[in-house]
C-alpha positions as CSV (number, residue, x, y, z in Angstrom):
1,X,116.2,91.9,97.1
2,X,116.5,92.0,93.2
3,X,118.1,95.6,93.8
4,X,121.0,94.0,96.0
5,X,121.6,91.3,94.0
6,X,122.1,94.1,90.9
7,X,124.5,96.0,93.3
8,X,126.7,93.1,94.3
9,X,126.8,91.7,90.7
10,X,127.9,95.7,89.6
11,X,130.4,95.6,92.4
12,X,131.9,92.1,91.7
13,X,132.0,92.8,87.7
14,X,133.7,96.0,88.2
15,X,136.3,94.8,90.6
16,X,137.3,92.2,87.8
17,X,137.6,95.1,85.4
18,X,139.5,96.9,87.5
19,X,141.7,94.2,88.3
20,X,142.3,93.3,84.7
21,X,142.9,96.9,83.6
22,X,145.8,96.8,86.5
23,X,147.0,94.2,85.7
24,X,150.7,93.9,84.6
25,X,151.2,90.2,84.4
26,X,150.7,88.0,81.1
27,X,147.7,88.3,79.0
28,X,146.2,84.7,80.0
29,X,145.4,86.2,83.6
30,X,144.0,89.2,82.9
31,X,142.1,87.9,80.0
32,X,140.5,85.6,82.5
33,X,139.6,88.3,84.9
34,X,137.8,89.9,81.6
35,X,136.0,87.0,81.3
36,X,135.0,86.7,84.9
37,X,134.0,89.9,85.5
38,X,131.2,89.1,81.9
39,X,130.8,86.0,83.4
40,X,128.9,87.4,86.5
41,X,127.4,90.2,84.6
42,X,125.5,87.3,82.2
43,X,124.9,84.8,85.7
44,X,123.1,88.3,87.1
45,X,121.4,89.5,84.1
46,X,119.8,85.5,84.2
47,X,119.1,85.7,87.5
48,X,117.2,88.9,87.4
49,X,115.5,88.8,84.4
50,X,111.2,88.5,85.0
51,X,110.2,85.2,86.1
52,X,107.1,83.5,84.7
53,X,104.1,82.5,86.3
54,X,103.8,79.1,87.9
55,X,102.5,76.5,86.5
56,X,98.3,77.0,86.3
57,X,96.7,75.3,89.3
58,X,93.4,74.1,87.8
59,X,92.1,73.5,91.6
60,X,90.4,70.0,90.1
61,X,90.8,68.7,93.5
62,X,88.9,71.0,95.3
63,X,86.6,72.6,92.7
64,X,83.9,69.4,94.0
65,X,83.7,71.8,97.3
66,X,81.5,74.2,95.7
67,X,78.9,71.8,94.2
68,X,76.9,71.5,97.3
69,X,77.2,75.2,98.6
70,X,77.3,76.4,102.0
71,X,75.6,77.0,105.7
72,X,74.4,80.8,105.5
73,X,74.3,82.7,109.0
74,X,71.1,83.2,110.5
75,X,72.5,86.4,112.4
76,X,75.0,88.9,112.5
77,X,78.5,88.1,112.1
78,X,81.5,89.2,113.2
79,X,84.2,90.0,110.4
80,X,87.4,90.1,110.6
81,X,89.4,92.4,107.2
82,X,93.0,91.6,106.5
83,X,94.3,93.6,103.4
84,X,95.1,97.3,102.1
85,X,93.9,100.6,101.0
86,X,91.4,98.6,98.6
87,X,90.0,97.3,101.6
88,X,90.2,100.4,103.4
89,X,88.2,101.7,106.6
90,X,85.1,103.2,104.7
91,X,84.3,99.7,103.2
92,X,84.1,97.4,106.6
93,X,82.2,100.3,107.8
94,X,79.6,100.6,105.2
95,X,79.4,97.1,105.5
96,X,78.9,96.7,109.1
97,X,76.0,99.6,108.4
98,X,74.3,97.3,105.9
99,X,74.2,94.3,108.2
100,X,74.8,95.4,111.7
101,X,77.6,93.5,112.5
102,X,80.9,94.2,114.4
103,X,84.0,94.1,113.0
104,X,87.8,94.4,113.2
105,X,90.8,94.7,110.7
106,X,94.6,94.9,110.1
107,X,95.8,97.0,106.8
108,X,98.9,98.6,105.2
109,X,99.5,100.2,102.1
110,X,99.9,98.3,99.6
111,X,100.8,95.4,101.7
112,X,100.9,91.6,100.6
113,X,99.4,88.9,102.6
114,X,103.0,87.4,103.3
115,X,104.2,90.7,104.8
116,X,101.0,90.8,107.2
117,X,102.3,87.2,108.1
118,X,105.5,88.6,108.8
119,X,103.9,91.5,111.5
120,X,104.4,95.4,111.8
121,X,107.8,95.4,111.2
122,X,107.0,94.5,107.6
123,X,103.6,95.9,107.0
124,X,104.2,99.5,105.0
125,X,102.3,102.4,106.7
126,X,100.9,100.0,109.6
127,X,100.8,103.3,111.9
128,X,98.7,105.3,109.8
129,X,96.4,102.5,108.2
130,X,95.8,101.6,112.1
131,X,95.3,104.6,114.0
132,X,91.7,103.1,114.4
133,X,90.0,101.4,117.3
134,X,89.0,98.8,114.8
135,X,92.2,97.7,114.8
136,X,93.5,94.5,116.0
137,X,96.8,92.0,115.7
138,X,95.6,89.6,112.9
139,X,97.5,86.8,115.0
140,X,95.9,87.3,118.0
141,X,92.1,88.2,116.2
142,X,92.2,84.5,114.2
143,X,93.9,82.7,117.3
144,X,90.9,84.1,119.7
145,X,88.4,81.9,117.8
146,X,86.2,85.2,118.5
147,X,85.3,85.9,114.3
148,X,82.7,84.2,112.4
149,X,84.2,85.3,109.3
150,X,88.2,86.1,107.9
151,X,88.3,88.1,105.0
152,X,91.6,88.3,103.4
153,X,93.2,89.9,100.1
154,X,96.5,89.9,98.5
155,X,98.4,93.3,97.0
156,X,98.3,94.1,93.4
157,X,99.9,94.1,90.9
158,X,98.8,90.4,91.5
159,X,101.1,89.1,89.3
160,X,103.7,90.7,91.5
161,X,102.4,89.5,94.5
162,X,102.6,85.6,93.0
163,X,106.0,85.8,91.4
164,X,107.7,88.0,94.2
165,X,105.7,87.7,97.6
166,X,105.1,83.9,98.3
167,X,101.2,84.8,97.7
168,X,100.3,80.8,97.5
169,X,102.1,80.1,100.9
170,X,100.9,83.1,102.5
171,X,97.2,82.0,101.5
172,X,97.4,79.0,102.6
173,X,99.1,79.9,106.0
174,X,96.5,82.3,106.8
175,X,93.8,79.9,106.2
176,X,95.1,77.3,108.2
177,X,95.5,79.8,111.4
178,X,91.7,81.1,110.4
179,X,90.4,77.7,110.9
180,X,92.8,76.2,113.7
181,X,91.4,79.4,116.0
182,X,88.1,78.4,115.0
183,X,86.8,75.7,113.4
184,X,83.3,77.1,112.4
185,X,85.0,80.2,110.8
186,X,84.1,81.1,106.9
187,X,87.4,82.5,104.7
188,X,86.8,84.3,102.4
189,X,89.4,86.0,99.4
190,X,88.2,89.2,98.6
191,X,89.2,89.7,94.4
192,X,89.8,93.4,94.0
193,X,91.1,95.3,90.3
194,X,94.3,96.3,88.8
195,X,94.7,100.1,87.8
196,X,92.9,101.9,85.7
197,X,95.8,102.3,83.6
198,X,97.4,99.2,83.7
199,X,97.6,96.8,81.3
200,X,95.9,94.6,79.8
201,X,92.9,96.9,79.4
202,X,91.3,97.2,82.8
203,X,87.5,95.6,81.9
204,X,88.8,93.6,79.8
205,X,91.0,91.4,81.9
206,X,88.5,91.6,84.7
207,X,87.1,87.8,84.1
208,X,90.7,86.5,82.7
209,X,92.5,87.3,85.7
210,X,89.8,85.7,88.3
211,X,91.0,82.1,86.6
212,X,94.6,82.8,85.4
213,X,95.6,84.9,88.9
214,X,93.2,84.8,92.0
215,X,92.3,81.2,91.2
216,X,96.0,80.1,92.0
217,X,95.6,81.4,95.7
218,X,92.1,80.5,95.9
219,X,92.4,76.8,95.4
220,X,95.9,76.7,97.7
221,X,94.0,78.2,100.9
222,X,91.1,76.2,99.7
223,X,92.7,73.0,100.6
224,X,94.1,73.6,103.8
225,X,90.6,75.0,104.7
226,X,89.6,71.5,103.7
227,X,91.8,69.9,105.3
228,X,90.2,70.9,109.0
229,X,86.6,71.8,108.3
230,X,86.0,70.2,104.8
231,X,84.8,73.7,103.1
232,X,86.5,75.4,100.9
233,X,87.6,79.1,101.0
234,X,84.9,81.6,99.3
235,X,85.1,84.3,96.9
236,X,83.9,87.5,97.3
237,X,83.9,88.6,93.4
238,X,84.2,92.5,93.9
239,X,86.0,92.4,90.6
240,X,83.5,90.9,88.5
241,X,81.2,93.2,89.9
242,X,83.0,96.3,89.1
243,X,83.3,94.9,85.3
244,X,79.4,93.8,84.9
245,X,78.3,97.3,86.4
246,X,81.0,99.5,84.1
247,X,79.9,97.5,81.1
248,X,76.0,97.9,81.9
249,X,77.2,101.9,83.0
250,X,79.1,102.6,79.9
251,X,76.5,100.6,77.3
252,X,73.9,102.4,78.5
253,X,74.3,104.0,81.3
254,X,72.8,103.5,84.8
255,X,71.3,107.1,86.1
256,X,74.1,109.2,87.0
257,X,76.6,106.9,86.6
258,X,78.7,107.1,82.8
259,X,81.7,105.4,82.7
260,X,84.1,103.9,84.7
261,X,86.3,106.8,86.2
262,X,83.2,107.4,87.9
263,X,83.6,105.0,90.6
264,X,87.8,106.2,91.3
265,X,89.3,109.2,93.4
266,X,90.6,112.2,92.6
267,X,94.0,113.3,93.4
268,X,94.3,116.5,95.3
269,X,95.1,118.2,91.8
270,X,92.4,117.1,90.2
271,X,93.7,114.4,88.0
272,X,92.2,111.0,88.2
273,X,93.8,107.9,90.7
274,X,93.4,105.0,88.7
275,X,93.1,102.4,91.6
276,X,91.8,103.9,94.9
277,X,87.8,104.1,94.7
278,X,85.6,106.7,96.0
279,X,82.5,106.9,97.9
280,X,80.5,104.8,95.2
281,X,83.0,102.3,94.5
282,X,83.1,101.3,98.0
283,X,79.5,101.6,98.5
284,X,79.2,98.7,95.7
285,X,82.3,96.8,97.4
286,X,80.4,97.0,100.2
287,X,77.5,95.8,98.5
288,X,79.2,92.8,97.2
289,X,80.9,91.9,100.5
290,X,77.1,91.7,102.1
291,X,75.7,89.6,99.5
292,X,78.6,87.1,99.5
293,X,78.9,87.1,103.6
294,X,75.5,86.6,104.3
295,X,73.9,85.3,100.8
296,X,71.4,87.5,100.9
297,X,70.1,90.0,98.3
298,X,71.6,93.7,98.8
299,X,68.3,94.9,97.1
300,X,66.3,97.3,99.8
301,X,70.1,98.2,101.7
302,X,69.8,102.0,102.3
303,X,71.6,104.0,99.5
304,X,72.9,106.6,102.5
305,X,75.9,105.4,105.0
306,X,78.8,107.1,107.3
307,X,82.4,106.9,106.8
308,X,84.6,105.0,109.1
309,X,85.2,108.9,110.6
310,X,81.6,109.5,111.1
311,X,81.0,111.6,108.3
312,X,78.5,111.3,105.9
313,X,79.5,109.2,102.3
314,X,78.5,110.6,98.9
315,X,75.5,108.4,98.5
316,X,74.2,106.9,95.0
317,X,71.1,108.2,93.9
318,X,68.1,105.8,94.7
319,X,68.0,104.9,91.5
320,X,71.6,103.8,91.0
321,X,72.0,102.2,94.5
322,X,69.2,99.8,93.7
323,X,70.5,99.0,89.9
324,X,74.1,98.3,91.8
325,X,72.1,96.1,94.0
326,X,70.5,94.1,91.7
327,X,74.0,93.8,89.6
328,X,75.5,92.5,92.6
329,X,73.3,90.0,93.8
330,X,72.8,88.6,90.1
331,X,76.9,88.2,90.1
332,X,77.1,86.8,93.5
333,X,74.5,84.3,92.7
334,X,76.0,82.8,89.5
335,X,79.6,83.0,90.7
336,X,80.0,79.2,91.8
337,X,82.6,80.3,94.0
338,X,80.6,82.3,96.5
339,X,79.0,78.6,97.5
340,X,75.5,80.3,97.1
């Protein structure tokens, strides 16, 4: 949309130009045509230049919610992923590994909660993030009552996603279609990371962007959540997480595992990709996701699991599977926002 609104403000400047630079008439009318055409050109640069944040939702209204913590299941659930490549197939199936539950999803690449709202048509890569049999219409999945638990994340850049996709409505439509299909049903918002490479400095904005970014959908959903069931809508905190381990990991290190870059992808050329992790990034997303779900300690979960495509992941050693475990359930527990 910014792109066309650039091309029609290029097009309507230029025909003023143009139609000043014919002109043969008096000097009054084509100096006005000057003007126009500069006129438009300052009304588009206005309208296109970056918008700021909206004003900071401090979620005072809802933030009560969490005081008194939540029911925890007493069996398996079923789980139902709405997100992206961050979410992924290999995570919901490690997951489902750890606790033996069943599980379905809808993903896209890089795709924002709004455009999910909107369908296929909208969803980038839907065919190829799909091509599973875990795969199921997000409409039809909340609106069967059949889940236990909704899982949902929003695109990043998140800044992006607030100023550009309608993140806030989004949220708060899914949440209301979560609990309409079933009223017992637990939402949760699943805080992922920026790149590597973006800025602010990755680790360091970690706990600054759970309250100045993921907070503003949190609390939204959170109160049409309330609305029907009078819970709030929980946090999974795999970003806090990821900062508390590559702090302990780069201080002092945790047994193989050095720094950061550790836990991310390689490209097919070798060099690094600063926001899609590997096999022990989603083993402690994974991780995080079962303590938060089930509000249970991760410590004792088995350090070996499958891929979604039945192969075998690249498992942590024993040692640094039960560190990540014991990270995990220590952030999960203090994080108000899980209800635990």
């Amino acid at each position: 949309m910014r792109y066309l609104v650039l091309l029609v403000v290029l097009l309507v400047a230029v025909a003023a130009f143009y139609a000043a630079w014919r002109w043969r008439g008096g000097m009054l009318p084509r100096t006005g045509l000057v003007l126009a055409g500069l006129a438009v050109m300052a009304a588009g640069a206005w309208s296109l230049k970056p918008k700021g944040l909206p004003s900071h939702d401090d979620g005072a209204d809802v933030q009560a919610l969490y005081d008194t913590g939540r029911a925890l299941p007493q069996a398996p659930l079923k789980v139902f992923h709405l997100g992206h490549s961050l979410v992924g197939r290999d995570m919901p199936a490690m997951l489902a590994q750890m606790a033996g539950h069943d599980y379905n999803l809808q993903l896209g690449w890089g795709t924002a909660l709004g455009e999910h709202w909107q369908g296929r048509q909208a969803i980038n890569g839907f065919d190829q993030e799909n091509a599973t049999p875990r795969y199921r219409d997000a409409h039809e999945a909340l609106k069967s009552g059949e889940y236990d638990a909704f899982v949902m994340t929003e695109m990043v850049r998140l800044k992006d996603a607030l100023l550009y996709k309608d993140s806030v409505a989004s949220a708060r439509k899914w949440a209301a279609e979560a609990v309409a299909g079933n009223p017992d049903i637990q939402v949760f918002l699943y805080e992922s990371w920026h790149a590597l490479d973006d800025q602010p400095e990755w680790l360091s904005r970690l706990p600054t962007d759970l309250d100045a970014m993921w907070s503003q959908i949190l609390w939204p959903a959170s109160r049409e959540t309330a609305k029907a069931t009078g819970r709030p809508v929980w946090l999974i905190p795999a970003g806090q997480v990821m900062a508390a381990v590559v702090t302990e990991a780069e201080g002092k290190g945790i047994a193989e595992l050095t720094n950061r870059e550790q836990l991310f992808n390689r490209n097919a050329d070798g060099s690094l990709d600063t926001i899609h992790i590997n096999d022990l990034g989603v083993y402690l997303v994974a991780l995080t996701h079962y303590a938060a779900l089930y509000g249970k300690s991760p410590v004792g979960l088995p350090n070996q699991l499958i891929r979604a495509d039945g192969t075998s992941a690249t498992a942590p050693s024993p040692e640094l599977a039960h560190r990540m475990q014991e990270i995990v359930w220590d952030v999960v527990q203090r994080q108000k926002l899980t209800g635990l």
